[in-house]
C-alpha positions in Angstrom: 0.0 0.0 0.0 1.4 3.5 0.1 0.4 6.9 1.6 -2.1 9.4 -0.6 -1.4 11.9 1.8 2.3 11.7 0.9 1.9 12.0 -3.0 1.2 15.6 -4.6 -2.8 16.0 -5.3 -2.8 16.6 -9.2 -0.6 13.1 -9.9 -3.2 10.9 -9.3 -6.4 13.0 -9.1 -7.7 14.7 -12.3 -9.1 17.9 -10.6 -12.0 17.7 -12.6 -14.0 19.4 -9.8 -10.9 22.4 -10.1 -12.1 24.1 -13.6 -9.7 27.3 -13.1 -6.0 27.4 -13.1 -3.0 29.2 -13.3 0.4 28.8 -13.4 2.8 30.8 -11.7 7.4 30.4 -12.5 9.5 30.9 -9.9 13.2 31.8 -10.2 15.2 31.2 -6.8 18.1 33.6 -6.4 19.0 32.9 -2.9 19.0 28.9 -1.8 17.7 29.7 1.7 14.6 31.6 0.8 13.5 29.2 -1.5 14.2 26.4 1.1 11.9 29.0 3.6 9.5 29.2 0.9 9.0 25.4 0.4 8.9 25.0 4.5 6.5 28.0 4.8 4.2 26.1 2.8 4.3 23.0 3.8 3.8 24.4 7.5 0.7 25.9 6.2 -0.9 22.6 4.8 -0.4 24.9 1.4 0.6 21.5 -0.7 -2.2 19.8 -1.8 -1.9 15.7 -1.1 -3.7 13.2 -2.9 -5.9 13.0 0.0 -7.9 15.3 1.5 -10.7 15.0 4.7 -12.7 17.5 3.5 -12.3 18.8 -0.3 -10.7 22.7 -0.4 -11.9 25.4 -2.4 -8.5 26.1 -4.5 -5.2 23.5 -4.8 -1.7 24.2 -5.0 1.0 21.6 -6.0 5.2 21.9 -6.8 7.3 20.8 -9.5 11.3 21.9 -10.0 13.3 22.0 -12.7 16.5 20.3 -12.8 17.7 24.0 -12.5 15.8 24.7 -9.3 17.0 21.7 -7.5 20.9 23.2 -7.5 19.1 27.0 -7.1 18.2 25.0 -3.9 21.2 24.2 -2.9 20.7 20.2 -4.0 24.2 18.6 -3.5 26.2 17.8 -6.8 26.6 14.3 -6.2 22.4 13.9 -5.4 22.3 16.1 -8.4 23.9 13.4 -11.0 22.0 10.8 -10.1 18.7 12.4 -12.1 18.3 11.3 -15.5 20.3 12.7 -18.5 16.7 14.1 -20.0 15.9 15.9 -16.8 19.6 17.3 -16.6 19.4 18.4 -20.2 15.6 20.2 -19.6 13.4 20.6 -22.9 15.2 23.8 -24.6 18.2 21.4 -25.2 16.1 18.4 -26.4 14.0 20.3 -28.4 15.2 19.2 -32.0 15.4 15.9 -31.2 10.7 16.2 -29.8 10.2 17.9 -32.9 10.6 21.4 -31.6 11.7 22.9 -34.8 10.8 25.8 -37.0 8.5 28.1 -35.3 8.1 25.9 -32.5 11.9 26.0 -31.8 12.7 28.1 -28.1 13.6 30.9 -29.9 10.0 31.4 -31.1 9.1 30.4 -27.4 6.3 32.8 -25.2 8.3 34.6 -21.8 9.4 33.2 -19.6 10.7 29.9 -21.4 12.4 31.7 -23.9 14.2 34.0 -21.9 14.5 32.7 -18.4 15.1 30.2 -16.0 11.9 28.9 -14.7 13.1 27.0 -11.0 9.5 26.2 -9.5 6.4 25.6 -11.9 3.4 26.3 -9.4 0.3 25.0 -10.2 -3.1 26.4 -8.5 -6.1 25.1 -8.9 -9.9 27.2 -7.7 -13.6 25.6 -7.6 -14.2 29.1 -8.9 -12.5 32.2 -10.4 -12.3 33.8 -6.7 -11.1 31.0 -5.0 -8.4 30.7 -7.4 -7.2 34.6 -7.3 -7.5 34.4 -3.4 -4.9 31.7 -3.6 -3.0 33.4 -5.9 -2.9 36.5 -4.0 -1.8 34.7 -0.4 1.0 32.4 -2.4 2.5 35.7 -3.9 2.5 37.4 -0.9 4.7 34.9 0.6 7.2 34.7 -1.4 10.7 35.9 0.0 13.2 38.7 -1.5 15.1 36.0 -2.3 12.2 34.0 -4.7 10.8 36.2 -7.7 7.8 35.5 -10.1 8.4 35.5 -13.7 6.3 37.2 -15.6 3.9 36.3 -17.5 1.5 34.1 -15.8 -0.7 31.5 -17.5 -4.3 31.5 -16.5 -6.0 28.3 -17.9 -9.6 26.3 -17.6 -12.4 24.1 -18.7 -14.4 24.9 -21.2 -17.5 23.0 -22.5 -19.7 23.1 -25.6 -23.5 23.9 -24.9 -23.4 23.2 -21.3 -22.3 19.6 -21.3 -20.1 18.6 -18.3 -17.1 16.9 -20.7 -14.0 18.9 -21.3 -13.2 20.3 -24.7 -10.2 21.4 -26.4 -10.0 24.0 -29.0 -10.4 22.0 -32.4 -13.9 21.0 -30.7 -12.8 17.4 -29.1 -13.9 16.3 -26.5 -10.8 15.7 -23.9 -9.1 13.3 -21.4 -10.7 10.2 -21.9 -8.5 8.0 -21.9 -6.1 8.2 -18.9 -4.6 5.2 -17.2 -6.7 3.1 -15.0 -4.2 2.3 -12.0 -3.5 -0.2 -9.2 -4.9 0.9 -6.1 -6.1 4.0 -6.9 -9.6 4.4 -7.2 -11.2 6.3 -10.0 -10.7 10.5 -9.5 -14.3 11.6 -10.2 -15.6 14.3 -12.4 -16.4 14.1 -16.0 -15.1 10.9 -17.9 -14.2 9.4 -14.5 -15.6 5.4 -16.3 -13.2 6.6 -19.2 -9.9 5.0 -17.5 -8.5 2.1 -19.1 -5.5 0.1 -18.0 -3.3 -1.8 -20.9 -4.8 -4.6 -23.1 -3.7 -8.1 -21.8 -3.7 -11.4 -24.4 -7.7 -12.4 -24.2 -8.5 -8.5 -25.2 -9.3 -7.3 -21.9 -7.9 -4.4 -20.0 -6.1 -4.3 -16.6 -5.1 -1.8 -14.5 -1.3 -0.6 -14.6 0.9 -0.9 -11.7 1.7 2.3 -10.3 5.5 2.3 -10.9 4.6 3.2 -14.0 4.2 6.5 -12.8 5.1 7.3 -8.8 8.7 6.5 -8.1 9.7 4.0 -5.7 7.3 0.5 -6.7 7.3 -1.8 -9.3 6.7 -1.3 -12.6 5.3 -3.3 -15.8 8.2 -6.0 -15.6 7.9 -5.7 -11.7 10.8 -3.8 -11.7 11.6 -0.4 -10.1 12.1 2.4 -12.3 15.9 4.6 -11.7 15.5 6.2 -8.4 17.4 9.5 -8.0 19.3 9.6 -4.9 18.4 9.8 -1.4 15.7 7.1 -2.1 13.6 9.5 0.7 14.0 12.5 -2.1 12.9 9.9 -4.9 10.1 8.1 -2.9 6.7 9.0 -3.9 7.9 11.7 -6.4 7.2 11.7 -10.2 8.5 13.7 -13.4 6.1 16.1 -14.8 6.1 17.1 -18.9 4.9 20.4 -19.2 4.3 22.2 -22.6 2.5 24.9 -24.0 1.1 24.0 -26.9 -0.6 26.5 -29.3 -3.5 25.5 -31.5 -4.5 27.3 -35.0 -7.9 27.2 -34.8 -8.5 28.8 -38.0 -6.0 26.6 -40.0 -7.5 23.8 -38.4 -10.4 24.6 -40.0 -9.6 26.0 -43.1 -8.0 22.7 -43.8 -10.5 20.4 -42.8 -12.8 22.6 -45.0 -11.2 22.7 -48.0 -10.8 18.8 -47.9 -14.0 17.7 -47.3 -15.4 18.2 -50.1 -13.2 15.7 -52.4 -13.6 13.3 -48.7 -17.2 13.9 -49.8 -17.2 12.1 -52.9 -15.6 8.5 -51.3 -18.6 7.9 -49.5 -21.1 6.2 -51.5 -24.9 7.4 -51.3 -23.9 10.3 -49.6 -23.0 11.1 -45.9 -25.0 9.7 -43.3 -28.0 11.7 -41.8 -26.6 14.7 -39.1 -23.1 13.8 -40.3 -21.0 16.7 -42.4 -18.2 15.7 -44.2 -16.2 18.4 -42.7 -17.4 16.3 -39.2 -16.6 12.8 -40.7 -13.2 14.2 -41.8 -11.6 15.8 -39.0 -13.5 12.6 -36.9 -11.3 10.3 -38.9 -7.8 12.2 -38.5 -8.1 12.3 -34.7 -9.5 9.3 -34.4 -12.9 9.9 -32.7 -15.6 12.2 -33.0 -16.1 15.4 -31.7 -18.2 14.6 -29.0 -16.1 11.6 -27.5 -17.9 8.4 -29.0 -15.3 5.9 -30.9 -15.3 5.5 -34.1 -14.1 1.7 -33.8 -18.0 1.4 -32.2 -19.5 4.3 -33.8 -18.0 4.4 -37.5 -20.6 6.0 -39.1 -21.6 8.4 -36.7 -21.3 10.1 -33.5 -23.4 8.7 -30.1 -22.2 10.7 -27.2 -21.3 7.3 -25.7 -18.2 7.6 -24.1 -17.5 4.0 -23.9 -13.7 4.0 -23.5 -13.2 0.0 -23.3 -12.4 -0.8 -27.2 -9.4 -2.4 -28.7 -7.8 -1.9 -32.5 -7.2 -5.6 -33.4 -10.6 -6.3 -34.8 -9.9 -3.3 -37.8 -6.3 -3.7 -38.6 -6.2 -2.0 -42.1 -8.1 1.4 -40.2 -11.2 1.0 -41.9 -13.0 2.0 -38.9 -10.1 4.7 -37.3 -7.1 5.4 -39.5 -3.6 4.1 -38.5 -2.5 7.5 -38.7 -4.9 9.1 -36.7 -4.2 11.0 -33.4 -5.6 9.0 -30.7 -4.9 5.8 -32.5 -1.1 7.0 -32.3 -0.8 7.9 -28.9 -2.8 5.1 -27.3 -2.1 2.1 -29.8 -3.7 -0.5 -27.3 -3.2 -3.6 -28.9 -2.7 -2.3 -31.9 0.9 -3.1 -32.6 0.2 -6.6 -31.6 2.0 -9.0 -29.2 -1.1 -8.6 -27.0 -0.6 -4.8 -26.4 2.9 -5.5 -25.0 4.6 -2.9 -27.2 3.1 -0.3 -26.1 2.3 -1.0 -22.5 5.4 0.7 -20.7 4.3 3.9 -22.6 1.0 5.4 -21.0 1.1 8.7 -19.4 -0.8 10.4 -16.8 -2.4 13.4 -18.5 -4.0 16.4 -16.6 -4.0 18.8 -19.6 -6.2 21.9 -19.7 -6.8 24.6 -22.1 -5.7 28.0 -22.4 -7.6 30.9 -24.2 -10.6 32.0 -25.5 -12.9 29.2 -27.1 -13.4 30.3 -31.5 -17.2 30.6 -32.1 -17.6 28.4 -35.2 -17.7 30.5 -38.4 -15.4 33.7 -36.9 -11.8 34.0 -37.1 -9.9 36.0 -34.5 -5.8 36.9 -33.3 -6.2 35.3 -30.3 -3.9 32.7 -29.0 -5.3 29.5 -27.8 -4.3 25.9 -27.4 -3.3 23.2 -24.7 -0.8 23.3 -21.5 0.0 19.2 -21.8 1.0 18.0 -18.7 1.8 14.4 -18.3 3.3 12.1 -15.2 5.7 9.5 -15.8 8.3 7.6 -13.6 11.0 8.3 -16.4 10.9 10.8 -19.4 12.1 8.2 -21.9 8.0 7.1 -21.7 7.0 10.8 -23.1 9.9 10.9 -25.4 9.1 7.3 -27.1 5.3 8.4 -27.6 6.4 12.0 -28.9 9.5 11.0 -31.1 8.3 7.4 -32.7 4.6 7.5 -32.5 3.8 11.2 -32.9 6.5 13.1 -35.3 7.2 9.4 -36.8 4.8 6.7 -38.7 7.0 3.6 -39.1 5.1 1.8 -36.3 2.0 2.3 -37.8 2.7 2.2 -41.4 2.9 5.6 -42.5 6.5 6.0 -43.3 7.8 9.6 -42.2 4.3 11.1 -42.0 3.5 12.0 -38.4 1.1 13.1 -36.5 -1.7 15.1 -38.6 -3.5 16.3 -35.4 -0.1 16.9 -32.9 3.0 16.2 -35.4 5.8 18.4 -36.2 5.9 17.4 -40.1 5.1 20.7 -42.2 3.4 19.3 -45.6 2.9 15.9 -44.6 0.2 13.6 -45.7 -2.5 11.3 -43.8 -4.1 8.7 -45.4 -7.5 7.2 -44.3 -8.2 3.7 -45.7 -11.2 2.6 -47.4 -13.8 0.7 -45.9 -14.9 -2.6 -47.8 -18.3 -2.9 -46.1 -19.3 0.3 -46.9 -17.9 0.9 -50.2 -16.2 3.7 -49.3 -12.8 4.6 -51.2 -9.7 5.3 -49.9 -8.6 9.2 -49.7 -5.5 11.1 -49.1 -4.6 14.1 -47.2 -1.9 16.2 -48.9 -0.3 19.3 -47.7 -1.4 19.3 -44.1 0.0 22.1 -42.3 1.4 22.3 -38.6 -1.8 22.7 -36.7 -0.2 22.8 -33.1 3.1 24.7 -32.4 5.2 24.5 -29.1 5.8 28.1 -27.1 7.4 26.5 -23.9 7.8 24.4 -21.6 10.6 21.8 -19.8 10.8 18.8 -17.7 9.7 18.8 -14.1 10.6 16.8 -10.9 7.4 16.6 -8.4 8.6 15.4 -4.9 6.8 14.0 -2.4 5.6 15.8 0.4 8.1 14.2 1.9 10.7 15.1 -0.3 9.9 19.0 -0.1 10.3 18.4 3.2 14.0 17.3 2.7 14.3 19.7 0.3 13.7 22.3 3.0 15.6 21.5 5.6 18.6 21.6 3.5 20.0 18.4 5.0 20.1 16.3 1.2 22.6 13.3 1.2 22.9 11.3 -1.5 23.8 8.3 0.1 
């Protein structure tokens, strides 16, 4: 068993009951006031755990960059025992994610491009002025020696015609399909019967053990993932992903638009009742509909049945959903075969949440808009096999170089989206499909335990 109240709140809880955010960088000039700071909170009961007797109004949680751990005074030889992508942080890595282009740092947003973000602090409200109370009573204790870099990020929920499922900004329905994992019960809110494990050999789905992502318990193989040293820093803790990701809205749909109407013609006796090609289209490049249903139940049209529990094997040409498409490509369940083995030490926790003002359909602004991705893994070699083979590459899924058409970092690329025998439905080809999503910042994260903060304030760290 292990300890809820040890483990940082937003790991293994989706928030869903938190709609407001924002997200706050610290840089720490002087080691001891950020050690204060860290104590001063924790004193407080300021860290949200995983478990809570009665549920607060606003939630605050910590992650460090590799960066902040030495601003803290973390000794070197504690220091080297992190892992070489942690050490490295995202700006150096970025060619090698797909970062390129105008998604490279130096096209970053402030402070990522600039500065050295040390502490990412993420606040949660159950409304607008719970979070900015919050807000106000964090900033006001921070020490001369702990400064805010501006700007802030403010982020949210948003929903279409007041249903309770998240969207994103293309018009998706979001997070359904997190991790289902052993021993933790599901985290409530909207899509809460969404969470699958991995596929095992007889189809079925089992939960995933929770090395996978907490630090310090056994994994897929039963083995324990690196631990960074002291095991009482490592304990408990996680690694965090964190990316702003900017969505082109308009592109998005100019695209979608403009190939519809050849899409149109594959489908013989026309498109099915409700259904606009411009729908069935941008369904079948990100691999569901628009409202959540799956198009491996649901091929010819959308349900609102958010019935997560499906596997690939059954459609292996994509007749149903594309090999190329988005969700197919980050979730392959036992798509790749070997009764879902392949991909099984590859699932991320994802708390994502939008930024922005939602697009009205049919208007066009300059505002900016997209997705802060943040995923939990117990190593960042799990984020960085998704993002490198399975999102900016097709090999796996037999589309050559082309990547991602939702998420990839291919400029030009092409998606194609298979016929369908029973239907009579030809084959079609998307050409030329721009960069919808672009990168403006981000890096890689440690999230200690409360236990480890607790370390990491006294200023006592040993490595051995």
């Amino acid at each position: 068993m292990f300890d809820f109240s040890n483990i940082q709140g937003n790991i293994l809880r989706g928030y869903a009951s938190f709609p407001h955010a924002r997200f706050l960088y610290l840089a720490v000039h002087d080691a001891g006031d950020g050690r204060s700071l860290l104590k001063a909170l924790l004193d407080s009961g300021s860290v949200t755990p995983a478990q809570w007797s009665e549920k607060p109004d606003a939630a605050l949680n910590l992650a460090l960059t590799f960066a902040g751990l030495r601003a803290l005074g973390l000794p070197e030889e504690s220091l080297a025992t992190f892992p070489a992508e942690f050490r490295e942080g995202m700006k150096v890595r970025a060619k090698a994610l797909g970062d390129v282009g105008k998604s490279s740092p130096q096209w970053w947003d402030e402070p990522w491009k600039t500065s050295r973000v040390d502490i990412l602090v993420m606040i949660y409200g159950r409304t607008e002025g719970a979070l900015e109370e919050r807000c106000r009573t964090f900033r006001q204790s921070l020490p001369a020696g702990v400064t805010e870099l501006g700007p802030d990020q403010p982020a949210g929920f948003f929903s279409k015609d007041n249903e309770k499922a998240r969207r994103e900004h293309f018009g998706f329905v979001d997070g359904l399909s997190n991790p289902a994992v052993e021993g933790v019960s599901r985290d409530g809110g909207a899509g809460r019967s969404q969470e699958i494990g991995n596929p095992d050999e007889r189809g079925r789905f089992r939960k995933i053990p929770l090395g996978e992502f907490i630090l310090g318990y056994p994994g897929e193989g039963g083995d324990l993932a690196p631990m960074p040293l002291p095991n009482l820093l490592s304990h408990n803790s996680t690694y965090l992903v964190f990316r702003k990701l900017e969505q082109n809205v308009p592109l998005f749909r100019d695209y979608i638009a403009e190939q519809a109407r050849s899409f149109a013609r594959t489908i013989p006796g026309g498109l099915p009742n409700g259904v606009t090609a411009e729908d069935f289209l941008a369904a079948k490049m990100m691999g569901r509909w628009q409202d959540g249903s799956s198009l491996i139940e649901h091929p010819d049209r959308p349900t609102k049945a958010l019935d997560n529990g499906f596997a690939y094997a059954d459609d292996p040409a994509g007749a149903r959903c594309p090999l190329g498409a988005h969700v197919r490509r980050t979730n392959p369940r036992d798509a790749l075969g070997f009764g879902g083995k392949t991909m099984s030490r590859h699932r991320l926790i994802r708390r994502g949440i939008t930024y922005g003002k939602p697009l009205p359909p049919d208007e066009r602004d300059d505002e900016r808009r997209g997705i802060l991705f943040i995923a939990f893994n117990s190593g960042f070699d799990q984020f960085e096999f998704v993002q490198q083979l399975w999102v900016n590459f097709g090999d796996d899924f037999e589309q050559s170089n082309d990547g991602d058409p939702i998420a990839g970092s291919s400029q030009g690329g092409q998606m194609v989206i298979p016929g369908d025998e029973t239907t009579g439905r030809r084959p079609f080809i998307c050409f030329n499909i721009p960069r919808f999503v672009e990168t403006k910042g981000g890096d890689y994260f440690f999230v200690p335990s409360l236990a480890a903060l607790r370390l990491l304030a006294s200023g006592r760290v040993r490595a051995s």
